[in-house]
N, C-alpha and C positions, 0 to 999 in steps of 0.2 A: 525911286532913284536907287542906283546900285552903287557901293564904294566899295572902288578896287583897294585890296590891301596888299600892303610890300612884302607880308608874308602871313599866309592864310592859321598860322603856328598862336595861341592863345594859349598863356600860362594860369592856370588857377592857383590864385594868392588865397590861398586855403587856412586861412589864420584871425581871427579877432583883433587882433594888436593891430592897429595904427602902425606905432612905428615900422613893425616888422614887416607892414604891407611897400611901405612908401619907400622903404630900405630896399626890398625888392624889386619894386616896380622903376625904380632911377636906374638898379644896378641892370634891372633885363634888357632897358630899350632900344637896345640896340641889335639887340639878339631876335627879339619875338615880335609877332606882330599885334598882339595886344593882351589885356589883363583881361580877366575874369573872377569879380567880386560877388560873391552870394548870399546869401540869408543871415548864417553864423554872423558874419563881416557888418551888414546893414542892422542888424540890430540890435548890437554891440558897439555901435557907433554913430548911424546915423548917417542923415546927407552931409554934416561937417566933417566928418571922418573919408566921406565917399569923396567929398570935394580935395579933401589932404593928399589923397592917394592920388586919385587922378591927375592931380598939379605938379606928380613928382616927373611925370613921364607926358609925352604927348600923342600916346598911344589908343586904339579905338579902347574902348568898354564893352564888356559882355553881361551887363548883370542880369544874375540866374538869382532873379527871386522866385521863380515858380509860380508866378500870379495863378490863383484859383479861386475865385468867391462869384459872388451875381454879377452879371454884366456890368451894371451900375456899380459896383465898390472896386469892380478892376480897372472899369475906361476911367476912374477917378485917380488909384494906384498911378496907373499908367502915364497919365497929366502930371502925375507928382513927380514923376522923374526925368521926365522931358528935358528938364534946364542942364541934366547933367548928360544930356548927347549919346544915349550909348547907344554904341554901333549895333546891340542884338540887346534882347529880351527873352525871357523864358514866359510863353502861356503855356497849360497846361490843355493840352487839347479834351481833356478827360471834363472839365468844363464847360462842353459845350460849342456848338456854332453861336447863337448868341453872346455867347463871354467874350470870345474869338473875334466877333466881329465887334464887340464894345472897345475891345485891349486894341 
């Protein structure tokens, strides 16, 4: 299934801090067509921090975790993040067709 977006433009909230994401993500929504949270951000915070941000705007999700490990630790990664809907993921094609096809 494909989701058309209102504007193909993805800002990368390129920051650790909660607030300063959430601050940003209310003030862009109108402007961009979605955020983009990455590794520095999810591990500095967490799914309670991803879930803060994401609630400020109603915008798709990009997260660039870069999934790379065995099939099995990434199709499990990948489950783990489901609840938070995002519109794109990052695999690491350098992983493998099997990773690939587990994510």
């Amino acid at each position: 299934m494909t989701t058309a977006l209102r504007n193909p433009v993805f800002c990368a909230i390129d920051t650790s801090n909660v607030g300063t994401a959430t601050t940003l993500a209310a003030q862009l929504a109108d402007t961009i067509g979605g955020l983009k949270l990455g590794l520095e951000f999810f591990v500095a915070n967490g799914p309670k921090g991803l879930a803060e941000v994401t609630a400020a705007s109603d915008l798709p999700l990009f997260l660039d975790l870069k999934f790379h490990d065995i099939p099995n630790t990434v199709a499990g990664a990948v489950r783990s993040v489901v609840p938070f809907k995002p519109f794109m993921i990052t695999v690491q094609a350098s992983g493998g067709r099997a990773m690939m096809e587990a994510a």
